[in-house]
N, C-alpha and C positions, 0 to 999 in steps of 0.2 A: 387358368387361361390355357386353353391350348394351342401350338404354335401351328400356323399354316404351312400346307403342303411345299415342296420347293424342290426343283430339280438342281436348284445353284450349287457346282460342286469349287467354288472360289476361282476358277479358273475365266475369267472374264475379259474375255478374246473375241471381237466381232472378225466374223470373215469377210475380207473385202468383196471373193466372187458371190458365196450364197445370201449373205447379210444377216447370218444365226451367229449364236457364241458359240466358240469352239470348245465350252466346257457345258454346257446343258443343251444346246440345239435350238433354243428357243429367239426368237427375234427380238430385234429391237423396241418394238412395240408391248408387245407380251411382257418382256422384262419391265417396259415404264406402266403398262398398266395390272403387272401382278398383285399389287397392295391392295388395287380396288378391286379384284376380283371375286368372286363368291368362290368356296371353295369346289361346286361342280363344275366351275371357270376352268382352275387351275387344272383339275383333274385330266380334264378334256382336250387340254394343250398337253399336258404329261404322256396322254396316251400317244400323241404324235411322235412325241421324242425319239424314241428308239429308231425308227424309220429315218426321222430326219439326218441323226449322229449316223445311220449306216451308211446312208445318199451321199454326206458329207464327206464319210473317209473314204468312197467311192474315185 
């Protein structure tokens, strides 16, 4: 079996102003629907990431 993609780096922080964790980027949603997602799901939120963590520490 191999293990699904995951930006989750344990730090599991919502930001109050932007509403991302403050350890992967990714929203609250995203986070409750990562399980059901296909793996070109996940991918395609991952590519967002890095933008979103730069905005963030912005």
């Amino acid at each position: 079996m191999t293990t699904a993609s995951s930006p989750c780096v344990k730090i599991c922080v919502i930001d109050p102003a932007s509403k991302l964790c403050q350890g992967c980027g990714r929203t609250l949603k995203e986070i409750a629907q990562w399980a059901g997602m296909s793996e070109a799901q996940r991918l395609a939120v991952m590519a967002l990431l890095p933008e979103r963590m730069r905005a963030q520490r912005s």
